[in-house]
N, C-alpha and C positions, 0 to 999 in steps of 0.2 A: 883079176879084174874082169867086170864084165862089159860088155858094149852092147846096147839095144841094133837090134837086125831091122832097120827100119826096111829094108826091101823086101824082106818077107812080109813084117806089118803092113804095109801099102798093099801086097797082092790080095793076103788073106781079107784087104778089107774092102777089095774089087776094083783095087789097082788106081793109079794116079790121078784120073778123071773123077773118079769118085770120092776118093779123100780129098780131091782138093775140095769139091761140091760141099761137102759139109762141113769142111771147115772153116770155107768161104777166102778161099785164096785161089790163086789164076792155077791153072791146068799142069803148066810145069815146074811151079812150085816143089810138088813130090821128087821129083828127077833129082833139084838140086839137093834136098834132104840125103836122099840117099849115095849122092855123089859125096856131098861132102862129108858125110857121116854124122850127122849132128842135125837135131831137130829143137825148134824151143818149146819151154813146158810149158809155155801157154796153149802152141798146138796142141800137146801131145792132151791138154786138158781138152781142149774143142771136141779131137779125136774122141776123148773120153767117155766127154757129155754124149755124143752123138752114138756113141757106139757103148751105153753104161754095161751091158752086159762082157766088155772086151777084157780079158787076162792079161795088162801087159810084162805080166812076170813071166810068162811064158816066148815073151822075145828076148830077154836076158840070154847076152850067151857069153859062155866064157871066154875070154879072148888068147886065139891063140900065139902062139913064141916067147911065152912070158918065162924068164929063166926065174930060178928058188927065191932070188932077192926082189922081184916085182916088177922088174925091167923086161923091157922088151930084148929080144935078141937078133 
């Protein structure tokens, strides 16, 4: 399985004040994304539009303690 590394995404995109700026949501908006691990795709579209040149397949990351059968351990 993989999980989007939305903490990294937020830095590389010049950190929380700035993603929020473009996607038009309040300043610590980004904090709670990355705390709770979960962003909606409507941002992640915003994000998109704003930033079309962005790879977000390159925040894919595989997740770790996953044993053979798909679970977590």
């Amino acid at each position: 399985m993989k999980n989007l590394n939305i903490g990294r995404l937020v830095r590389d995109l010049g950190g929380a004040a700035a993603v929020a700026n473009a996607v038009g949501v309040v300043r610590t908006a980004p904090y709670a994304w990355v705390r709770r691990g979960h962003i909606r795709t409507t941002v992640l579209e915003k994000i998109k539009t704003a930033h079309p040149e962005l790879e977000l397949d390159k925040y894919f990351e595989e997740t770790k303690n996953e044993n053979k059968h798909g679970g977590s351990s």
